[in-house]
N, C-alpha and C positions, 0 to 999 in steps of 0.2 A: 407353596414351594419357595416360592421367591422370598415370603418374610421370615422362612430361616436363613437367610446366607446372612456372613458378615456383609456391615455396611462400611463402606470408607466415605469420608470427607475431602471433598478437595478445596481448593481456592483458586480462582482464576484471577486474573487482569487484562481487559483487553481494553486498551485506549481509544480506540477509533474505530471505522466501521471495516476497515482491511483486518485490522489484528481480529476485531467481532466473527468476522469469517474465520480467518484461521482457528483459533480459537473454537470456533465452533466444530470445525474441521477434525481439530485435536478432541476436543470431549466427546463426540461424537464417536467417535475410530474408538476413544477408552468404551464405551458404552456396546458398542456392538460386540465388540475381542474378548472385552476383560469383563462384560457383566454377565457372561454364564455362571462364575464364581464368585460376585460380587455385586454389592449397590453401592451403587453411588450417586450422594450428595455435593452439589458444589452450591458455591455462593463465591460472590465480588465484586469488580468491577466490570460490569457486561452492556454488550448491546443486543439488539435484537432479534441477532440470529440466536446469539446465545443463551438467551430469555428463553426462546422456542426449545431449545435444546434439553433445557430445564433446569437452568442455571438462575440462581438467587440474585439478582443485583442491589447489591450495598448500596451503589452509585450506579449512577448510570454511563455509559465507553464516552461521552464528549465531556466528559469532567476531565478526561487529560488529551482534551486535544490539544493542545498547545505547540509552534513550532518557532526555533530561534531566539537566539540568547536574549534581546531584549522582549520576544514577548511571553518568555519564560518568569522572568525576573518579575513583570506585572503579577503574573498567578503564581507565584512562590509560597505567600502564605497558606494559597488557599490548597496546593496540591500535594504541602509540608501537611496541615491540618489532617487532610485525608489521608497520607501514607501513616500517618504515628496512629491512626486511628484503626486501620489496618493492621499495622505490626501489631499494636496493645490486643487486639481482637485474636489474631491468630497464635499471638507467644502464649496467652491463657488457653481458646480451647484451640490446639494445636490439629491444624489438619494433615491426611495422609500425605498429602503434597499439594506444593505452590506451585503453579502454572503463570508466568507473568509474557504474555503477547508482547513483542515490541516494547514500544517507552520504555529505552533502555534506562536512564537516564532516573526514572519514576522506580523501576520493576528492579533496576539493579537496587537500590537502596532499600529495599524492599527488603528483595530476597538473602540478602548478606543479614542481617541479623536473624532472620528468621532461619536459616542454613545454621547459625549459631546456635540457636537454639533446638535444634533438632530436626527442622524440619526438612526432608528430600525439597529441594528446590530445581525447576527447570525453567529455561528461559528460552521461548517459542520467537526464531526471527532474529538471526545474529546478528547483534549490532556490527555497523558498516566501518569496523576495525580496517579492512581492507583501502576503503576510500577515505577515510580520515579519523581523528585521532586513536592512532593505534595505541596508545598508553593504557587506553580500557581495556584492555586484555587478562591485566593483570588482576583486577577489580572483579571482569568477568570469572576467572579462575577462583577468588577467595566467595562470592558470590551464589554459584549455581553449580549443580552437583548433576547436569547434562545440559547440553545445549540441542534444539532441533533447529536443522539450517534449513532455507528454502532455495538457497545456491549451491550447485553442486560443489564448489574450491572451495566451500566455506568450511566441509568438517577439516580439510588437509590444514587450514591454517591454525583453527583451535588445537589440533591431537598435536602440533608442535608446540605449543603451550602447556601439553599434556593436560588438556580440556577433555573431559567427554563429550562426542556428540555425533549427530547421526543425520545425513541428509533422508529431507521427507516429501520434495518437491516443492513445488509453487500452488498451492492451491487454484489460483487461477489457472492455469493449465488445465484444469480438470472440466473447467464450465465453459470453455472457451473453444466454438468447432477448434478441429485440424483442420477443416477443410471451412472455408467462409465465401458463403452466397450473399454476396452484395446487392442482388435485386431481391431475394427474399427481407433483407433486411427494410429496405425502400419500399417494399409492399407494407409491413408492416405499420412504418412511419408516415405513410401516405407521401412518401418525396418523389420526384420525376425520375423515371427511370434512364432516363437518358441526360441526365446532365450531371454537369461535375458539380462535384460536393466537398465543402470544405468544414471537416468537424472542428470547433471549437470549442477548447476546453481551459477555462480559466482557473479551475484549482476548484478547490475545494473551501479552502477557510477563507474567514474575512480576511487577512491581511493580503492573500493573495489574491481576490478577486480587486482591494482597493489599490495594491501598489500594480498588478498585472493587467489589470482591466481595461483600463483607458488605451493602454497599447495594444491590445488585441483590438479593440474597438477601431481604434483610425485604421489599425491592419487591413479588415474589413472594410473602412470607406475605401481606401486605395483599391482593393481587388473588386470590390464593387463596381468601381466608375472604370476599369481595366478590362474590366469582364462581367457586365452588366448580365448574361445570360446564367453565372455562375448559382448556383445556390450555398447557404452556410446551413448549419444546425450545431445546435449546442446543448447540452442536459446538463440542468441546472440542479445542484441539491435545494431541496426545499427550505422553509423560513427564512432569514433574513439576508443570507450571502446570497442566493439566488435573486432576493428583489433587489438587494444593492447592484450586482451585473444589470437585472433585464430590466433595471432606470437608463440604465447610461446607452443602450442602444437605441440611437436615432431613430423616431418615427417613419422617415421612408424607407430604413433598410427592412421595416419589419417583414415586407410582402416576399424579399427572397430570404429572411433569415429567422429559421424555424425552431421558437425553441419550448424543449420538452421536460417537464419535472422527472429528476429519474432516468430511466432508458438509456444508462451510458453507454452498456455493450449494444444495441439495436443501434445508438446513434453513429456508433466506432465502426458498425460495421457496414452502413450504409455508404458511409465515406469513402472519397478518393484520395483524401489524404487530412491528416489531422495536425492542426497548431494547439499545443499544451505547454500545461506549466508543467516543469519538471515534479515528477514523483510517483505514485505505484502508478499511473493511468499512461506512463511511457511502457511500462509493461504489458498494461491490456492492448495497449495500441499496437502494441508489437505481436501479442500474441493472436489478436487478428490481421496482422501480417498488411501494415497500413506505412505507406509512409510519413515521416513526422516530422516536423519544426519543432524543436525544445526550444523554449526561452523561460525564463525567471526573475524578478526582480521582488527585491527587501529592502526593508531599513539600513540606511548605510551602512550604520553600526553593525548588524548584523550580518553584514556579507562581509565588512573586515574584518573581524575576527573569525567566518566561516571558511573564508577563503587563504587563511595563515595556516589553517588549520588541514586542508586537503593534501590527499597523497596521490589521487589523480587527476589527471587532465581532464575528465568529464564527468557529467552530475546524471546524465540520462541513463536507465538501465539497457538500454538496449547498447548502447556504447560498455558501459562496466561488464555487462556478460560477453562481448566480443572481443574486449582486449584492446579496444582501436572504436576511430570516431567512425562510423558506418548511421547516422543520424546526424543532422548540423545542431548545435544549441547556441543559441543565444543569451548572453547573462549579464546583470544590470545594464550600462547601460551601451551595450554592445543590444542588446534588446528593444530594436527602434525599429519602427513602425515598416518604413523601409524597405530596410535591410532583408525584413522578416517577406514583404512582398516580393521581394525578388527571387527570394530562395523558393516560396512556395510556387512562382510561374516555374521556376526551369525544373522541382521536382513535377510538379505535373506533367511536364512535356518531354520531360524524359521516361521514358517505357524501357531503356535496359536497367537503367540501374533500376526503375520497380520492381522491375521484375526478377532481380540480385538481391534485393531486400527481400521478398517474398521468400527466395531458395531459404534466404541465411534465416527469416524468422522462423520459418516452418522447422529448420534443423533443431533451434532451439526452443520449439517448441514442446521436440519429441523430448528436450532434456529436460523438461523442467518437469514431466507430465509424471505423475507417480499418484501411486494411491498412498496420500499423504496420512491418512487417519491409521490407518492398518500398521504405516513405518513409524507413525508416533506410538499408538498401542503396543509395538514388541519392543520398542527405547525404553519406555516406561513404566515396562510391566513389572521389571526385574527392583526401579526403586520403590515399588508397592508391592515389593515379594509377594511376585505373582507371577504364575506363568503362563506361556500363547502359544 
C-alpha cells in the first residue's frame, strides 16, 4: 500500500541542537498528518534527533554553530562553501519544500534563491526582528513563502509585513512538567535533599564557556566561602567546551560542585535557582519555573556592534516574553563576579518574589504549550497541495 502513494522530497536545515529538535518536532508532525497520502523523503543539514526522525544529513547541525559577528566572519568561507553547495544541489533536483530551522542569517540566503527558483520555502523560528535589527523583515518577505513562530506576537508582527505565518508553540513546553518536583529531580542526580542548589550553566559553545567561565567560576568561590553548606551542579555538553569549563574549577570546590554530562533539564530542575549565559536555556529555566541570574560576556567587538544594533532593554527570554525586566541580567562587564553574588543571596532569600516568578512562569508556560508538529503539518500542508 504504502509504495503506491506519491513520494515528496524535502530539505531541511537545522544548525544546532535547539533548531535539531524543532526541526524534528516539524518533520515529525509532516509524517504523522500528511503521511497517510504521502512519503516522504528529507535530506540536509541535521542533528540527531533528526537522523532518528529519518532524515539524510549532507552535514551534520554543528557545522553552523556559529555565534557573533567576529566569530562568524572566522567561518565565512567555510559556511559560504556549504550554503552554494546546498543551493547547486537543491536548484538541480528540486525538492517539495525547504524547511530552514533558525540560522537566520545561513537559512535566509538559502531559501531566497531557492524560493526563486521555485521552490515553497519555510523558515522554522522567527528571526528576533522584534529585539534587533528589524531591517531583516524585508529580506524575510522576498525569502520565505511561511514563516512558523514559537512566540505567540510573532505572527501579528510578520502578517503587518504581509508575511505569511502561523504560531506553533515552543517545543520545549511540551517536555517540560507544568507542574516541577524538585526532590524527584535530586533523587535522580543523587543531590541532598535538603540544601540549596545553585545550577550553573556556562553556555553552550566555546566562546562562551572561555569569555563567561572564569566569572562564573570566582561567582562560585564567593558563594562558596559565603555559604559553605550551599551545593552547585552544572551539565556540561560533551567534548571539548565541556573539558575547557570542568579545567578551570578549583580542586576543592569539587566535593560541593557536581557536574554532569548532559542532564540539563534533571539539573534545572533540581535547583533552587540557576546562574546562565543568556540564550534558549533562559527559557528552559523559566519553564521549570526557576529563578535566574542572566549574565553574558563576548568579544568587545562583538557586543559593539551587537549592542547598536538592539531594540530592547533585555537579552533574557523570560524578560522579552513579559514585556518588562522580571529576571536581573548582567552583561559584559556589568557581569562581575560580585555583583552576580549578591543578587544570587537576596534571590534566594526572598520567597515572595519566588514565588511571583513561579505564578508568572507557570502563566507562560500554558502560552507557549501547543502541539507544535500538528500546527506545523496544517501551515504546510496547503504549500505541498495537500490536505489535513
Amino acid at each position: 500500500m504504502m509504495q503506491n502513494l506519491p513520494c515528496k522530497n524535502l530539505a531541511i536545515v537545522a544548525g544546532e541542537p535547539s533548531s535539531d529538535w524543532i526541526g524534528s518536532l516539524i518533520y515529525q508532525g509532516i509524517l504523522k498528518h500528511l503521511g497517510r497520502d504521502c512519503q516522504f523523503q528529507a535530506e540536509g543539514i541535521a542533528g540527531e534527533r533528526l537522523v532518528q526522525s529519518g532524515v539524510h544529513a549532507l552535514y551534520a547541525s554543528d557545522s553552523l554553530a556559529v555565534r557573533g559577528y567576529v566569530e562568524v566572519l572566522r567561518a565565512y568561507p567555510k559556511l559560504l562553501k556549504i550554503q552554494q553547495s546546498l543551493q547547486t544541489r537543491w536548484q538541480h533536483q528540486r525538492p517539495a519544500m525547504m524547511i530552514g530551522v533558525d540560522a537566520p542569517d545561513f537559512n535566509l540566503g538559502l531559501e531566497a534563491p531557492l524560493r526563486r527558483a521555485g521552490v515553497p520555502t519555510v523558515h522554522a523560528v522567527c528571526p528576533s526582528i522584534w529585539a534587533w535589527r528589524a531591517e531583516r523583515i524585508a529580506y524575510i518577505k522576498k525569502a520565505c513563502d511561511h514563516v512558523l513562530c514559537i512566540f505567540p506576537f510573532e505572527p501579528e508582527i510578520l502578517c503587518r509585513a504581509d508575511i505569511s505565518a502561523t504560531y506553533i508553540g515552543h517545543p520545549f513546553a511540551q517536555i517540560i512538567p507544568l507542574d516541577i518536583q524538585t526532590q524527584t529531580y535530586r533523587a535522580q542526580l543523587n543531590l541532598p535533599a535538603d540544601s540549596r542548589i545553585v545550577a550553573v550553566l556556562p553556555g553552550s559553545r566555546m566562546a562562551e564557556v572561555r569569555y563567561l567561565g572564569p566569572t562564573f567560576i570566582e561567582l562560585v568561590q564567593k558563594l562558596f566561602i559565603r555559604h559553605p553548606q550551599w551545593h552547585f551542579v552544572t551539565p556540561l555538553v560533551s567534548g571539548a567546551v565541556g573539558q575547557v569549563f570542568q579545567r578551570q574549577i578549583p580542586e576543592y570546590l569539587k566535593e560541593r560542585w557536581h557536574v554532569f554530562t548532559g542532564q540539563s533539564h534533571a539539573v534545572l530542575g533540581a535547583s533552587d535557582l540557576v546562574v546562565l549565559a543568556s540564550g534558549t536555556a533562559t527559557l528552559e529555566a523559566m519553564l521549570f519555573k526557576k529563578p535566574m541570574v542572566i549574565a553574558y560576556k563576548m568579544p568587545y567587538l562583538t557586543w559593539w556592534l551587537s549592542k547598536n544594533k538592539a531594540y530592547l532593554p533585555y537579552i533574557g527570554l523570560p524578560n522579552i516574553l513579559s514585556g518588562r525586566f522580571v529576571v536581573p541580567e548582567y552583561l559584559q562587564n556589568e557581569a562581575e563576579p560580585l555583583a552576580l553574588c549578591k543578587t544570587v543571596e537576596r534571590l534566594m532569600d526572598n520567597e515572595l518574589e519566588k514565588h511571583m516568578l513561579y505564578e508568572r512562569f507557570s502563566a507562560l508556560h500554558h502560552t507557549l504549550l501547543r502541539d507544535s508538529g500538528a500546527l506545523a503539518a496544517k501551515a504546510l500542508a496547503p504549500l505541498l497541495n495537500m490536505d489535513m
